[in-house]
ROLOFI-527740 format. One line per 5 residues: number of its first residue (from 1); their letters; for each residue x, y, z of C-alpha. Coordinates in nm, 2 decimals. Last residue first. Example, Ala and Ser with C-alpha at 12.3 -4.5 7.8 and 13.67 -1.06 7.14 Angstrom:
BEGIN
2) SA) 1.37/-0.11/0.71 | 1.23/-0.45/0.78;
% end
This chain:
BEGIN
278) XXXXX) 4.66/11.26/5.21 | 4.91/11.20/5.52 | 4.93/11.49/5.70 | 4.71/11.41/6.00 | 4.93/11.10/6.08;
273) XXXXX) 5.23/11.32/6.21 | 4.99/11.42/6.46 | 4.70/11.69/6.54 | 4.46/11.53/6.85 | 4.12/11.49/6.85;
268) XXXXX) 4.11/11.13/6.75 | 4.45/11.00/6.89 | 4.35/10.98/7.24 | 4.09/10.72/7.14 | 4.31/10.51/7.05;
263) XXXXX) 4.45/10.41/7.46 | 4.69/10.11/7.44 | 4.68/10.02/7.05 | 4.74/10.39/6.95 | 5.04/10.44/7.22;
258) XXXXX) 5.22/10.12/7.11 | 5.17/10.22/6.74 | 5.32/10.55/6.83 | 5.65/10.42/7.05 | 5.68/10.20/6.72;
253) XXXXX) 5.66/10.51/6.48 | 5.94/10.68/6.69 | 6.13/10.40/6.72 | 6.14/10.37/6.34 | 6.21/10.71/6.25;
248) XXXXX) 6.52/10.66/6.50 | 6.81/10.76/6.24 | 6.60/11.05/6.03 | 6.49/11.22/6.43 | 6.82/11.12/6.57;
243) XXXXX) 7.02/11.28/6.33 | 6.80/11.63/6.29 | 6.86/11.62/6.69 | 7.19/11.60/6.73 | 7.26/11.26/6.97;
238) XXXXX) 7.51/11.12/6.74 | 7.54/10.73/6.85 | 7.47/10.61/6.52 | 7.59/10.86/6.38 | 7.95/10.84/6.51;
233) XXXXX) 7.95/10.47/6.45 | 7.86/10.50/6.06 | 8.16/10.78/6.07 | 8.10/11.13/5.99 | 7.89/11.42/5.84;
228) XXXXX) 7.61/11.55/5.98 | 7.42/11.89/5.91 | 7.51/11.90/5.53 | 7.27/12.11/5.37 | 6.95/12.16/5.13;
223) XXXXX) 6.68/12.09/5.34 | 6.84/11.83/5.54 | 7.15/11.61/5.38 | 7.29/11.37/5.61 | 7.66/11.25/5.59;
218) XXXXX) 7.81/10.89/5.59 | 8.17/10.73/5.63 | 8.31/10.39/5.54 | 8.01/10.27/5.42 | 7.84/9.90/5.41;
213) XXXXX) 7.67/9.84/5.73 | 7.54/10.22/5.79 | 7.44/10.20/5.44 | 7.23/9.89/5.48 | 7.04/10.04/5.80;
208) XXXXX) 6.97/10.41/5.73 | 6.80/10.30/5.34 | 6.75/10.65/5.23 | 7.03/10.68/4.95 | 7.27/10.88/4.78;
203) XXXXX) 7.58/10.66/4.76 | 7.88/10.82/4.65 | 8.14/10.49/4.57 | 8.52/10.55/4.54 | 8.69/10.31/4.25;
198) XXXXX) 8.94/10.01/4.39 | 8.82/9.75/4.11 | 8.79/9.49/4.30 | 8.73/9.69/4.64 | 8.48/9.89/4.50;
193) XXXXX) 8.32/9.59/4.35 | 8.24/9.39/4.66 | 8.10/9.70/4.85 | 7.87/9.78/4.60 | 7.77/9.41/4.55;
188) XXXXX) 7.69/9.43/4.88 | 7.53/9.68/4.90 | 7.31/9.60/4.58 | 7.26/9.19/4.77 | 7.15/9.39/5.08;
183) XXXXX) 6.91/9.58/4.92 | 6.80/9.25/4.71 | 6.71/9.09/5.03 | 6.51/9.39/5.19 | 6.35/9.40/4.87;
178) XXXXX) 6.40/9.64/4.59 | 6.17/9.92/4.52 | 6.50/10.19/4.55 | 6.81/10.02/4.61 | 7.03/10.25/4.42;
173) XXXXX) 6.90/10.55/4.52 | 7.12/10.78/4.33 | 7.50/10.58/4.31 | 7.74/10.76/4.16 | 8.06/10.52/4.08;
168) XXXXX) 8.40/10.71/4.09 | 8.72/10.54/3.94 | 8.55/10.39/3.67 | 8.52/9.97/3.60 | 8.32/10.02/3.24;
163) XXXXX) 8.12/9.71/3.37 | 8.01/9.94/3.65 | 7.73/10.15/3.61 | 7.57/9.91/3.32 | 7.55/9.64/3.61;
158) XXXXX) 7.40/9.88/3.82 | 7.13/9.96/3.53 | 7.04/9.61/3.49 | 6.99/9.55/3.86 | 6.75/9.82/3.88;
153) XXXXX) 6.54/9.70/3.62 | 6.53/9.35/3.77 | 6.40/9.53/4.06 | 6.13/9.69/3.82 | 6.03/9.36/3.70;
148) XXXXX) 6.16/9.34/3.33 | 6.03/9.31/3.03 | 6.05/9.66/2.94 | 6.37/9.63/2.99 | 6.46/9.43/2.66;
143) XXXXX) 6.50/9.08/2.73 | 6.84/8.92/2.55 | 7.07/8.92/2.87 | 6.76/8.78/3.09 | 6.98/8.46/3.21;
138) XXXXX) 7.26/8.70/3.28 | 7.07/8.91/3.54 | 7.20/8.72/3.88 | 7.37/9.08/3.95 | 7.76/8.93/3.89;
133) XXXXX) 7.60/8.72/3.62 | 7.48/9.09/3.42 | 7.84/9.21/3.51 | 8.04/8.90/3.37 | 7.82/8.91/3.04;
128) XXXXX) 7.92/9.29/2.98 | 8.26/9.16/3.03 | 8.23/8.86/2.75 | 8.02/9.07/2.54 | 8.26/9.37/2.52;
123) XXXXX) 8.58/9.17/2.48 | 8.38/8.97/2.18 | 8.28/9.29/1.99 | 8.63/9.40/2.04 | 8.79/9.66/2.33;
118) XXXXX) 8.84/10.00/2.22 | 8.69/10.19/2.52 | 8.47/10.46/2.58 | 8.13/10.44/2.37 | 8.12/10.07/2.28;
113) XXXXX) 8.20/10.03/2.64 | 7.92/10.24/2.78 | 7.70/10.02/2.53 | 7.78/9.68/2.65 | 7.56/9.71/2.95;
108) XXXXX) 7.22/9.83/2.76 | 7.35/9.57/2.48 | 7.30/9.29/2.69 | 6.96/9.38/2.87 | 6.83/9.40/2.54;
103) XXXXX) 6.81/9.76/2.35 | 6.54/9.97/2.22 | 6.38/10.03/2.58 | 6.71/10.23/2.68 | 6.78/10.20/3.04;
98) XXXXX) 6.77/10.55/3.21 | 6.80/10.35/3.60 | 6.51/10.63/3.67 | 6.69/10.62/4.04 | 7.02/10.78/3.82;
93) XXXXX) 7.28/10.56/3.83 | 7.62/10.73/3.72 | 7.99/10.62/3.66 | 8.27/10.81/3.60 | 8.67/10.78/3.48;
88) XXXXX) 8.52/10.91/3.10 | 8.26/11.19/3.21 | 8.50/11.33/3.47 | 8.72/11.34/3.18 | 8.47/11.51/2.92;
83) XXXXX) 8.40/11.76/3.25 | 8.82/11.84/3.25 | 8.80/11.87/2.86 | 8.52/12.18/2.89 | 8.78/12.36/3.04;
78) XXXXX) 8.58/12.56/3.40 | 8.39/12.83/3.31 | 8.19/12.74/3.57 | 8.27/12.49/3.83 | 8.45/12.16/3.72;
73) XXXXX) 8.80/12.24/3.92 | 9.08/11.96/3.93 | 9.23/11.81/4.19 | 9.07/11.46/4.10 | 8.79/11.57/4.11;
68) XXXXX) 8.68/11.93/4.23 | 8.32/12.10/4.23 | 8.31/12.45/4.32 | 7.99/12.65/4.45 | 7.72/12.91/4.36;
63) XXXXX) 7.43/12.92/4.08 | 7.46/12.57/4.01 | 7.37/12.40/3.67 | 7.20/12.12/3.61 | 7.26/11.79/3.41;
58) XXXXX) 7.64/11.86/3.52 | 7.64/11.53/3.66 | 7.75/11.63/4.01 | 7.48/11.93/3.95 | 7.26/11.64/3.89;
53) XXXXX) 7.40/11.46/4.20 | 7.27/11.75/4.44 | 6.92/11.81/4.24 | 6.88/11.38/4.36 | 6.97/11.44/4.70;
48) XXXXX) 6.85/11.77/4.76 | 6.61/11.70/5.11 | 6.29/11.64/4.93 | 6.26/11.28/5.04 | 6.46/11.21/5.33;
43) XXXXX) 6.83/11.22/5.38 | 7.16/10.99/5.39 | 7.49/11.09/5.16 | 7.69/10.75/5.18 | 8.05/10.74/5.16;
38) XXXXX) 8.22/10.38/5.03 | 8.56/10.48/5.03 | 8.87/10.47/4.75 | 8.90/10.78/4.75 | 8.80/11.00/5.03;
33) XXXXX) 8.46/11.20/4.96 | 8.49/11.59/5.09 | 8.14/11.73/5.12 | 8.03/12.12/5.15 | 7.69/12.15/5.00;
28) XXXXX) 7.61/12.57/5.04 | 7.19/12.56/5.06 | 7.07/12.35/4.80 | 6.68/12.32/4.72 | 6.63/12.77/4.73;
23) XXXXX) 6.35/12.85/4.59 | 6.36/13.17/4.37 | 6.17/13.01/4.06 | 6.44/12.67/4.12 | 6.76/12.74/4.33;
18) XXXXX) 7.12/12.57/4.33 | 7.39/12.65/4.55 | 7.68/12.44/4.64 | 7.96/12.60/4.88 | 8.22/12.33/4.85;
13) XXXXX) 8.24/11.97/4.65 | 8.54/11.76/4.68 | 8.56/11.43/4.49 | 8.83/11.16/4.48 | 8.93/11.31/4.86;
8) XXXXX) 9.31/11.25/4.95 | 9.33/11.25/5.33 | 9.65/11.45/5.50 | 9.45/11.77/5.48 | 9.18/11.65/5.67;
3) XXX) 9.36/11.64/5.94 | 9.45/12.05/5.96 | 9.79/12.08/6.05;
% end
């Protein structure tokens, strides 16, 4: 019997395709998320990621491929009432955050319950509250976004993600212009919540340290497919060479510095990583 058959996977996604003027982004996405984990899809810019959780969020359309939660198909055709549920028991945050400039911190988190659940004005305040203190954000609950540092920003719309407490949270960079202290504190708080609430977390992220920390398994998204998928462990010590080259990006720039400082004028007349930078 196949292993994998004895997990149960929240999300399943299998053969995703999606193109743009012929160019193929997404090449056949197969991924399997177990409930109830903390999986982490790793890549570099212009990888997928982001054109991957759209077609999660049904913002775009596939041209190829299944996508199953909960045991139940979303591809097309598919009963418009199954992507109305997925709607309900999920969470998004997109790297934009979407925060609405019109609204204060406060009502930005109440407004997912306003929209989904039939608690009172004072249920919805009190838990919207609990979220924005949760994220140290509760004494800016009446400053409107636009008042806000970008971090803050990104704070705001986490807290917005998960005061509805879904079953599936879909996380799109959700440490992206924070700190190496706040990074931690969203993972953390990531981590802290999925085990409160017991919803599955799909992190889409670049940030190889923090994820590798906080997830219960990881894959790694180049041009368009999945070439790694496993346990933090197993990629840390995968030796395939897409893996090492994201995972060691660091070493590799260190080894370079090293050279530069010893001997810099070898680096004048010779092509390097360097020359495409604008």
């Amino acid at each position: 019997m196949n292993p994998d058959s004895l997990v149960e996977h929240a999300l399943r996604v299998e053969g995703l395709k999606k193109s743009f003027n012929g160019r193929p982004v997404l090449r056949g996405i197969d991924l399997a998320v177990p409930r109830g984990s903390v999986f982490t899809v790793l890549g570099p810019s212009g990888a997928g990621k982001s054109v991957f959780l759209k077609c999660l969020a049904n913002i775009l359309q596939p041209e190829e491929g299944r996508i199953t939660f909960d045991g139940r198909s979303m591809g097309r055709g598919s009963d418009p009432e199954v992507r109305a549920e997925f709607r309900k028991r999920c969470s998004f945050l997109f790297q934009a955050n979407a925060l609405l400039d019109s609204l204060t911190a406060l009502e930005n988190v109440a407004l997912p319950l306003e929209q989904t659940t039939l608690l009172n004005d004072a249920e919805i305040r009190d838990r919207s509250m609990e979220a924005l203190r949760q994220l140290e954000m509760h004494e800016f609950a009446e400053l409107h976004p636009g008042e806000l540092s970008g971090g803050m920003q990104k704070r705001l719309a986490l807290a917005r993600a998960i005061v509805t407490r879904p079953e599936l949270v879909i996380f799109d960079e959700p440490t992206a212009g924070l700190d190496p202290l706040r990074r931690n504190g969203v993972f953390a708080m990531i981590a802290k919540y999925r085990r409160m609430f017991g919803f599955t977390a799909l992190v889409v992220t670049h940030d190889v340290p923090e994820a590798l920390v906080a997830s219960d398994r990881v894959a790694l998204l180049e041009r368009g497919t999945i070439c790694f998928e496993g346990t933090p462990s197993e990629f840390s010590s995968s030796d395939h060479p897409i893996v090492t080259g994201f995972r060691d990006s660091d070493k590799a720039l260190a080894e370079t510095i090293d050279a530069i400082r010893l001997d810099p004028l070898s680096f004048s007349s010779t092509p390097s990583a360097t020359d495409a930078i604008p």
